[in-house]
Wavefront OBJ file of the C-alpha trace (Angstrom):
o trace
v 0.000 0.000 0.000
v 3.218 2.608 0.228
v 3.666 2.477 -3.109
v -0.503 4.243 -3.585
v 0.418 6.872 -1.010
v 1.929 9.023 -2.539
v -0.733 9.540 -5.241
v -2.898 12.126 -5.688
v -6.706 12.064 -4.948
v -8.046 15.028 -6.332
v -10.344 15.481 -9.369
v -9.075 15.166 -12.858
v -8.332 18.958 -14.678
v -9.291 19.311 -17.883
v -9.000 21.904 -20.271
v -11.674 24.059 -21.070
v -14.278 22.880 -19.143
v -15.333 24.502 -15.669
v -14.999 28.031 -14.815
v -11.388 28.666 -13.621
v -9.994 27.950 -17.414
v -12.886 30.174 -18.837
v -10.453 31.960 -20.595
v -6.523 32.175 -21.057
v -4.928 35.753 -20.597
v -2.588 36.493 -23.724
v 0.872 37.136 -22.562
v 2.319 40.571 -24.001
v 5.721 40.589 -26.316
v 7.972 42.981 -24.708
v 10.193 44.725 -27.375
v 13.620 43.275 -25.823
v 12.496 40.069 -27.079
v 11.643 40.286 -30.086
v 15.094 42.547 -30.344
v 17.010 39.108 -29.241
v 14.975 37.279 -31.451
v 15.684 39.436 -34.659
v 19.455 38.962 -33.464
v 19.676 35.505 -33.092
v 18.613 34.775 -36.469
v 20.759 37.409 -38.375
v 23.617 35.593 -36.363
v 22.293 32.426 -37.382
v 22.105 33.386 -41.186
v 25.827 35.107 -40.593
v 26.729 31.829 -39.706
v 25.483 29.866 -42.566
v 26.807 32.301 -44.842
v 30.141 31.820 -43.736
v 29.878 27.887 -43.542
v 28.624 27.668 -47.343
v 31.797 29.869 -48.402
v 34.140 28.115 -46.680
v 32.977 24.196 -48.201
v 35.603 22.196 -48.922
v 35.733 19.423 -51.553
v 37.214 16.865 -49.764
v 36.649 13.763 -52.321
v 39.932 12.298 -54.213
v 40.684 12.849 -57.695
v 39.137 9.629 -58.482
v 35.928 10.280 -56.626
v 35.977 13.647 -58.933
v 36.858 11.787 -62.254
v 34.289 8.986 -61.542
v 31.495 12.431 -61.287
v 32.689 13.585 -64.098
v 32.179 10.410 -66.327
v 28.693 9.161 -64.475
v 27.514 12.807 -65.796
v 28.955 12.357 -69.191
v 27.436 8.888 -69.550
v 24.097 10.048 -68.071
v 24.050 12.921 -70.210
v 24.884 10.185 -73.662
v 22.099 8.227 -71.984
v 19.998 11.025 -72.567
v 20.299 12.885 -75.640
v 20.384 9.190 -77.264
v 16.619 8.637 -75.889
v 15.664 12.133 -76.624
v 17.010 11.383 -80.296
v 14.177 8.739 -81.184
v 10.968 9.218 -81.807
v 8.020 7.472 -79.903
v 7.205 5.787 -83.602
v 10.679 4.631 -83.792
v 11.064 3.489 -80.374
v 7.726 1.098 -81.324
v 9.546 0.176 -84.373
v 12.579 -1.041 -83.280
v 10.480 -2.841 -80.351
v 8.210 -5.073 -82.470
v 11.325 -5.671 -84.684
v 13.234 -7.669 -81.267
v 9.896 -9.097 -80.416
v 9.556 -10.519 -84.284
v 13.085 -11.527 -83.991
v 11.940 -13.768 -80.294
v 11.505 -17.338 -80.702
v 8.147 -18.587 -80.409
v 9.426 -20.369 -77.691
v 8.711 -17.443 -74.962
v 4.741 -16.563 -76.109
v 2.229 -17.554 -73.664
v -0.084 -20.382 -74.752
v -3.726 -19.492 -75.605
v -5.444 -21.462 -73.030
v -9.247 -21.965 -73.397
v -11.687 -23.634 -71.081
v -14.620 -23.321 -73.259
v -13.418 -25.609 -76.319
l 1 2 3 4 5 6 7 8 9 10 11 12 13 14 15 16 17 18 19 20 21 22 23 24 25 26 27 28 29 30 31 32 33 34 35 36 37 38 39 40 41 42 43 44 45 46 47 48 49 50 51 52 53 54 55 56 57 58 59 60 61 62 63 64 65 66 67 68 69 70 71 72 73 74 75 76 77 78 79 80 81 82 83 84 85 86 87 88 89 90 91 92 93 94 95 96 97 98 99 100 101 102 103 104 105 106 107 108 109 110 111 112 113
């Protein structure tokens, strides 16, 4: 039974309901505040100012030359897709599947006949 004495036996408070929370009293802003407020986030943007200048590329030159080619390749990739046509893209697709082997179609199953 120790371990129930210390809790409390008073009525639950809720919010909004009864007539001591009838209404909440707006604190006022004092001017200092918002002073130190407008301060701290000039500081803050002074800050990330001076971290974005000062970035530092800290891959190898391998890292770098391996960038360099994924964006040449990717850029290949690209313009060689952009060069076709949707037509010709359907063209050159029914030629591979006319060039397939009968062997990969799907049966025609029917359970009527």
């Amino acid at each position: 039974m120790s371990e129930y004495a210390t809790a409390q036996k008073s009525a639950l408070k809720l919010k909004g309901i009864g007539d001591i929370s009838a209404g909440k009293k707006k604190k006022k802003k004092d001017k200092e505040s918002k002073h130190r407020l407008e301060q701290v986030v000039t500081n803050r943007d002074d800050e990330e100012e001076k971290t974005t200048k000062a970035y530092v590329d800290k891959r190898t030159p391998a890292q770098v030359a391996f960038d360099k080619m994924q964006e040449k390749r990717q850029m290949e990739r690209i313009l060689n897709k952009a060069s076709k046509t949707h037509k010709l893209r359907v063209e050159d697709f029914n030629r591979h599947l006319d060039n397939l082997t009968e062997h990969y179609d799907i049966p025609k199953v029917s359970w009527t006949k």
